[in-house]
C-alpha positions as CSV (number, residue, x, y, z in Angstrom):
1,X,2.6,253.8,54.8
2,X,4.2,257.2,53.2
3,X,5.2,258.0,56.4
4,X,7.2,254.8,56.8
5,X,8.9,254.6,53.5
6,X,9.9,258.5,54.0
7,X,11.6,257.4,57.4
8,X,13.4,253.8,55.3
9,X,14.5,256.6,52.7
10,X,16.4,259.0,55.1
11,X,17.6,256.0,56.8
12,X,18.9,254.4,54.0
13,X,20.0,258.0,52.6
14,X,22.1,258.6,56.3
15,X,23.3,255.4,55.5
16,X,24.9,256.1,52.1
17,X,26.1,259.2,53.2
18,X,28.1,257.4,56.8
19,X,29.4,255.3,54.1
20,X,30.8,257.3,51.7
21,X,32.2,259.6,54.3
22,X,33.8,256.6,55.4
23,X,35.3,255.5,52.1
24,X,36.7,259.3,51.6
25,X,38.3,259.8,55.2
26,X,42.1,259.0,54.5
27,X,42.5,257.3,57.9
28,X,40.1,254.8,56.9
29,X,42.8,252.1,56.2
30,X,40.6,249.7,54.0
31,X,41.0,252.6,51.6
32,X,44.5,252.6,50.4
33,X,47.0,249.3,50.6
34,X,50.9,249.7,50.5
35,X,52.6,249.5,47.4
36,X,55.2,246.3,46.8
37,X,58.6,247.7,45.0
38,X,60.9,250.6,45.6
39,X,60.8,254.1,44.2
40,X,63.7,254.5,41.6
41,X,66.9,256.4,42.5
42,X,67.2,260.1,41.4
43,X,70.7,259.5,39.8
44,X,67.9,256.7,37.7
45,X,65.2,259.1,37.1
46,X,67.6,261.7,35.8
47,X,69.4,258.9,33.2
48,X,65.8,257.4,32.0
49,X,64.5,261.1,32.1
50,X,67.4,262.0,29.8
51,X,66.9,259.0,27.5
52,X,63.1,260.0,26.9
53,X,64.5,263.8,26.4
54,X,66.9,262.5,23.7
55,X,63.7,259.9,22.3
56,X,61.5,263.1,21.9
57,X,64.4,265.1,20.3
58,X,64.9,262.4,17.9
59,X,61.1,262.5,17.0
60,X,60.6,266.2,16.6
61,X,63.3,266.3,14.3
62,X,61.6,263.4,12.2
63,X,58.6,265.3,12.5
64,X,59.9,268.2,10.9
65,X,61.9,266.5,8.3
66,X,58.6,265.1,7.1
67,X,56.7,268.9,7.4
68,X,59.3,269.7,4.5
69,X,59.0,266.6,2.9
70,X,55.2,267.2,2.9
71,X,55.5,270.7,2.1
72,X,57.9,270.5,-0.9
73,X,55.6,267.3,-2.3
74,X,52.4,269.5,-2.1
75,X,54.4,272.2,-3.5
76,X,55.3,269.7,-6.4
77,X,51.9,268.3,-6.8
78,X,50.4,271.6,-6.9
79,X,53.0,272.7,-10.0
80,X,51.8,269.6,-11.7
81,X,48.4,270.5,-11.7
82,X,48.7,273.9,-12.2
83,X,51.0,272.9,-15.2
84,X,47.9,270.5,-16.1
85,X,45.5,272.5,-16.4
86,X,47.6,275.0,-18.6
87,X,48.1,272.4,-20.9
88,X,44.4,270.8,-20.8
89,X,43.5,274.5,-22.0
90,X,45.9,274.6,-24.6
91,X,44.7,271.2,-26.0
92,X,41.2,273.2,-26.2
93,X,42.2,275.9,-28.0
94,X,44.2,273.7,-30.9
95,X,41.2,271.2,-30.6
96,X,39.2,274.4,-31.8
């Protein structure tokens, strides 16, 4: 009985591989299917490619316009507490 279900397991294992080597082979033409539509122009690719050019220009400047809004708020809100706790230990010393 081991002797039969060691021949059904190669079998079955030469079976998985023939199939799988038939599902990678580009020739096999049950792999791949042909695309509906048309490819887009170059003189269309360059304009839309130039529109997403100008699009990420336009966000990396935002971006950077709020790194300094950012930087000057922390700035601000570090001054405050900085300017807190100065006057939190003068309140201590008159309290004394």
């Amino acid at each position: 009985q081991i002797v039969t279900l060691q021949s059904q397991l190669d079998e079955e294992r030469a079976l998985a591989d023939r199939l799988s080597a038939d599902l990678e082979a580009p020739e096999n033409s049950n792999r791949w299917r042909k695309l509906e539509g048309k490819d887009p122009e170059p003189e269309d690719l360059a304009a839309k490619l130039q529109v997403l050019e100008e699009r990420l220009n336009d966000k990396k400047e935002q971006l950077l316009e709020k790194d300094l809004v950012l930087e000057e708020t922390t700035n601000l809100a570090h001054r405050l507490r900085t300017q807190a706790l100065e006057g939190r230990e003068e309140t201590l010393e008159l309290a004394k």
